[in-house]
C-alpha positions in Angstrom: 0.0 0.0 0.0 1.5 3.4 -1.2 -1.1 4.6 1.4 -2.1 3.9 4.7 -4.7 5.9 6.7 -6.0 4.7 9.9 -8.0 6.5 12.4 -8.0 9.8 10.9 -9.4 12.7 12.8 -9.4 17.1 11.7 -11.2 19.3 13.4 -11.4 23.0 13.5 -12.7 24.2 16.5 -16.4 22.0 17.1 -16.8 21.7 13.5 -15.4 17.3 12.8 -14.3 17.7 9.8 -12.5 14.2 9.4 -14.4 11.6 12.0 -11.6 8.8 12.0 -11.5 7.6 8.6 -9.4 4.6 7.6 -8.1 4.4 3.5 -5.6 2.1 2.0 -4.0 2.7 -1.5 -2.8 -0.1 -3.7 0.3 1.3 -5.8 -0.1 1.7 -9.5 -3.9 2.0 -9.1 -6.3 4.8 -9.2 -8.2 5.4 -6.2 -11.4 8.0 -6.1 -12.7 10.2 -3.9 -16.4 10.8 -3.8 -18.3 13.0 -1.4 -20.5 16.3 -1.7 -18.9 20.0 -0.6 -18.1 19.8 3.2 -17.8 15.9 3.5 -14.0 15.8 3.9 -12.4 15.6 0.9 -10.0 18.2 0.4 -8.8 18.2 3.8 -7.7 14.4 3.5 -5.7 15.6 0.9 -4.3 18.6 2.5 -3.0 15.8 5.0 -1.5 13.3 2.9 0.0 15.8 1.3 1.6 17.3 4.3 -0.4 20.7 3.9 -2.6 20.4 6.7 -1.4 18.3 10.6 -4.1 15.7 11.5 -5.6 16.0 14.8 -4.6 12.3 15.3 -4.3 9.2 13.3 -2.0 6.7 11.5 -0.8 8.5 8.2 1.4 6.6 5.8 2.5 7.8 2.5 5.0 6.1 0.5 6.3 4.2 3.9 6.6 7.9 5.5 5.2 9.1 8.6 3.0 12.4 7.2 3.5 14.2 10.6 7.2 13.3 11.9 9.0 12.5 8.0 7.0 15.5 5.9 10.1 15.8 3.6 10.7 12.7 2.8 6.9 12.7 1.5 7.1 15.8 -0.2 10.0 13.7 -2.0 7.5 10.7 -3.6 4.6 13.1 -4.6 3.0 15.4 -6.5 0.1 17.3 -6.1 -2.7 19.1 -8.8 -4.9 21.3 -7.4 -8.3 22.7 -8.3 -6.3 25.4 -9.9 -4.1 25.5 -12.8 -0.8 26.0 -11.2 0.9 27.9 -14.0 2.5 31.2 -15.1 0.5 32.8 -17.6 3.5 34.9 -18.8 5.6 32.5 -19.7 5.7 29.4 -22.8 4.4 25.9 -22.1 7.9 24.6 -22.5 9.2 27.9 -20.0 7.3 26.9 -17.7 8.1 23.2 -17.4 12.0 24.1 -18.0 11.5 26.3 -14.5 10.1 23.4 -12.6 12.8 21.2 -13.7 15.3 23.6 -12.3 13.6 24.1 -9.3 13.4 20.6 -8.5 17.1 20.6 -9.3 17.1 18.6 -12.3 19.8 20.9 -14.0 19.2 23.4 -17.7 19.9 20.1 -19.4 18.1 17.5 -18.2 15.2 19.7 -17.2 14.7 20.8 -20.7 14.9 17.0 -22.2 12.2 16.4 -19.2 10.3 19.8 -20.6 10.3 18.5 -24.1 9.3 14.9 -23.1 6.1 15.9 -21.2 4.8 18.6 -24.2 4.8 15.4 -26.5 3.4 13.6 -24.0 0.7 15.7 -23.1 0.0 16.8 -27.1 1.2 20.5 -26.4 4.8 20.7 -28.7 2.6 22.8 -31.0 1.7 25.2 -28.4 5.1 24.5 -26.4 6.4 28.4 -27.5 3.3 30.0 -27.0 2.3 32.4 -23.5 0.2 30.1 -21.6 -2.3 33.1 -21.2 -3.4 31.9 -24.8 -4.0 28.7 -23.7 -7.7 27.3 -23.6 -8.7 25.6 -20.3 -8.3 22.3 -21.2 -4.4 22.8 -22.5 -3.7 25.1 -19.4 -4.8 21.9 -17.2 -3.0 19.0 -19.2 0.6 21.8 -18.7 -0.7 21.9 -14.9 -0.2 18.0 -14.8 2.9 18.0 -16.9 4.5 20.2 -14.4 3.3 17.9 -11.7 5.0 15.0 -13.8 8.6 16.5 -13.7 10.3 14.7 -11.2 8.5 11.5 -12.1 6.3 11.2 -8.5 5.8 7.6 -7.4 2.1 8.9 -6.5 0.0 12.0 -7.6 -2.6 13.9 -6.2 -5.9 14.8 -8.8 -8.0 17.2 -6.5 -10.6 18.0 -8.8 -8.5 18.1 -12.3 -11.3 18.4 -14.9 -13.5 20.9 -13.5 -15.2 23.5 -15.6 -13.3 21.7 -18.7 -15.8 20.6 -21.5 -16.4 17.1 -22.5 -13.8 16.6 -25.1 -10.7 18.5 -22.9 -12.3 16.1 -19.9 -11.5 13.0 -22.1 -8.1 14.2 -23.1 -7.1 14.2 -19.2 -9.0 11.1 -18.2 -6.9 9.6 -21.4 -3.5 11.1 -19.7 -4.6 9.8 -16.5 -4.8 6.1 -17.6 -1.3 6.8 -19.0 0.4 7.5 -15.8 -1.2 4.2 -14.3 0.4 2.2 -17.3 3.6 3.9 -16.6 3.1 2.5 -13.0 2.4 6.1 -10.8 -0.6 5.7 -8.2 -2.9 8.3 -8.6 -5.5 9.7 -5.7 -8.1 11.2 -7.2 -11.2 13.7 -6.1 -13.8 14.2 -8.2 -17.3 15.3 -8.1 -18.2 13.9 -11.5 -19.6 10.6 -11.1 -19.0 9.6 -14.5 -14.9 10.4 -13.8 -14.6 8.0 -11.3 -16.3 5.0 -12.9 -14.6 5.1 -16.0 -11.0 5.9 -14.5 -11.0 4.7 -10.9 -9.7 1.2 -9.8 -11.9 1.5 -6.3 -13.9 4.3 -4.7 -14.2 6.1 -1.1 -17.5 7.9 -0.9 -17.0 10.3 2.1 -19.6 11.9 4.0 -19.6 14.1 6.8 -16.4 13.2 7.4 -16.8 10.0 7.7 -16.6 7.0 5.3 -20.2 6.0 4.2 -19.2 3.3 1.3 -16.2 1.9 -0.4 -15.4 -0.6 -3.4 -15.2 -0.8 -7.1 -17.6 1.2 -9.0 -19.6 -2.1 -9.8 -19.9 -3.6 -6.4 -21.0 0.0 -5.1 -24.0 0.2 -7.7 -24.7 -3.9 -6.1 -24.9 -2.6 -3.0 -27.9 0.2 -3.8 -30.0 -2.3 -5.6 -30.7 -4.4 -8.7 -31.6 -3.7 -12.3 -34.7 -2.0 -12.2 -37.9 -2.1 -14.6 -39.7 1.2 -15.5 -43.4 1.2 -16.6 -44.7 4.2 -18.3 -48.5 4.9 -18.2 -50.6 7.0 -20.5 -52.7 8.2 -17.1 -52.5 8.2 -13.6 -55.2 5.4 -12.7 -53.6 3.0 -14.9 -49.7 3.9 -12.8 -52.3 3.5 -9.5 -53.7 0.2 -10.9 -50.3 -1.4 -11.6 -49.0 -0.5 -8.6 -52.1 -2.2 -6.6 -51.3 -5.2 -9.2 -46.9 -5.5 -8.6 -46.2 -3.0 -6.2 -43.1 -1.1 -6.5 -42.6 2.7 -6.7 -44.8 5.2 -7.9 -44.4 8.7 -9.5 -47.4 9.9 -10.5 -46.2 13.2 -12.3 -44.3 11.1 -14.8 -47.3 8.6 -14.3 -44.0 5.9 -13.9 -43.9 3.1 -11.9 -40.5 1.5 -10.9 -40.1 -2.1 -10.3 -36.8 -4.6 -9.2 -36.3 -7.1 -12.1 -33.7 -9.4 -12.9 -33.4 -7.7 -16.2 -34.5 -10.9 -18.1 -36.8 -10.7 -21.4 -38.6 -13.4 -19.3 -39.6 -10.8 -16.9 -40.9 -8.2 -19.1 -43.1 -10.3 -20.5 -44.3 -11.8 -17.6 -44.9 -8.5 -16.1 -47.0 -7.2 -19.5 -48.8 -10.5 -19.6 -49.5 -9.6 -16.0 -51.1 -6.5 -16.8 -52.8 -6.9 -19.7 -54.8 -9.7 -18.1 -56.2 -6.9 -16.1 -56.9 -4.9 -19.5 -53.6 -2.5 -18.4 -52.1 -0.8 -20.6 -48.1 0.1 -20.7 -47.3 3.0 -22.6 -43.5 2.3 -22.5 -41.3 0.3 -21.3 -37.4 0.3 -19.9 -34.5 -1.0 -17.5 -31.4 0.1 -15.8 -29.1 -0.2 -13.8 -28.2 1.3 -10.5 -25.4 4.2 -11.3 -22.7 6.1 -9.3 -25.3 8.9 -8.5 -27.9 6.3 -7.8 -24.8 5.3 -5.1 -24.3 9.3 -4.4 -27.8 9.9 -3.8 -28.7 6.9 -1.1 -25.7 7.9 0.5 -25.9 11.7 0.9 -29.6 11.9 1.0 -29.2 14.5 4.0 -27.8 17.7 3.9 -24.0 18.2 4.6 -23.4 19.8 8.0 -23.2 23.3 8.3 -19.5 25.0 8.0 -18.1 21.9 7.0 -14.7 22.2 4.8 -14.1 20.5 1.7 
């Protein structure tokens, strides 16, 4: 484990921001972190990254104490924040050349390292260009380049695609399935639902500080429910007479009633039969499956606390 949390605790003042949560990262894997504002989020990262002191806890990263070795951790990783991290006055390929030099890499090898990442990260056509002419998406892609200098056994993603548009988003989820290959560990936080079940190897959904669910993206949607059955009505009595007939969940503004099936053509039919033998009619008819924000919903059904951090 590249990572080893146990027992974590934050607080500032009476506001429990961290109640004593427990996380355990495999290396070379990407590992999410779910939760709405104020759950927790952030400020586990401001730990592991040795930005914020725990209140009390086991903190491991990379086999280094957090707390008594913060160097030493500051040595194996890298950290992206919610922010591009960049100066808009110089060149792509200026400002990865400077981070090279301030992670003493020396003018030589940092610009080899400098010219490696822009082909890496699709930027050698913008590499001479101010990075105030940059669109969002390339500004964020540099942002992780220049995390990527020193070649970090694990990086920190807080938040990395936000307020990028669907095709820059895929670019970065496609440079974040690189590093993996390459073997770095990446912690991720994300609010996008869609991020973390495409990209992450196992998810932590955090709540109030605490950790409300954990597992692969898959056994998460298990543990909310089934594949589900949707029945659409042409009026409310008939959505009220089904219901009497199979039970299941009613909305009556959609007129929809939503059943459990087991997603089988068997079912369906028997279900229609069902009806029909009660001179029921079904206006439509669909299935799916339970999804991450089916999973982020049941979980954070109540409000956050109040004054809680991120």
């Amino acid at each position: 484990m590249i990572v080893e949390v146990e027992g974590l605790k934050k607080a500032y003042g009476d506001n429990v921001v961290l109640a004593g949560i427990d996380l355990h990262v495999p290396e070379g894997s990407v590992y999410a972190l779910l939760g709405p504002n104020g759950a927790g989020k952030t400020t586990t990262v401001r730990i592991l990254t040795t930005l914020t002191r725990p209140d009390a806890g086991k903190v491991l990263v990379a086999g280094h104490d957090v707390v008594r070795e913060p160097a030493k951790v500051r040595a194996e990783i890298s950290l992206t924040g919610q922010h591009a991290a960049v100066d808009n006055e110089q060149t792509g390929r200026e400002n990865l050349v400077m981070t090279g030099q301030l992670m003493h890499l020396g003018r030589s090898a940092a610009r080899r390292r400098a010219d490696q990442l822009l082909e890496r990260f699709d930027l050698l056509d913008a590499m001479h260009r101010r990075v105030k002419t940059y669109s969002g998406g390339m500004r964020r892609r540099l942002d992780l380049a220049m995390s990527l200098v020193a070649e970090p056994k694990l990086i920190f993603l807080d938040e990395p695609t936000t307020g990028l548009d669907p095709a820059s988003r895929t670019t970065m989820w496609d440079a974040i399935k690189e590093l993996v290959r390459a073997g770095t560990t990446v912690v991720l936080t994300t609010q996008y639902l869609e991020e973390a079940d495409r990209l992450a190897d196992w998810i932590v959904l955090i709540n109030k500080g605490a950790v409300a669910m954990s597992g692969t993206a898959d056994s998460l949607k298990a543990q909310v429910g089934g594949e589900r059955m949707e029945l659409t009505f042409d009026d409310e009595t008939s959505v009220l007479r089904a219901a009497e007939l199979l039970g299941g969940q009613v909305n009556r503004e959609r007129r929809v009633l939503d059943l459990p099936s087991d997603g089988t053509a068997a079912h369906v039919h028997s279900v229609l039969n069902h009806l029909e033998a009660f001179r029921v009619s079904v206006a439509r008819v669909s299935s799916h499956r339970p999804t991450l924000d089916d999973v982020f919903m049941a979980v954070t059904a109540d409000r956050p606390r109040e004054g809680a951090n991120a």
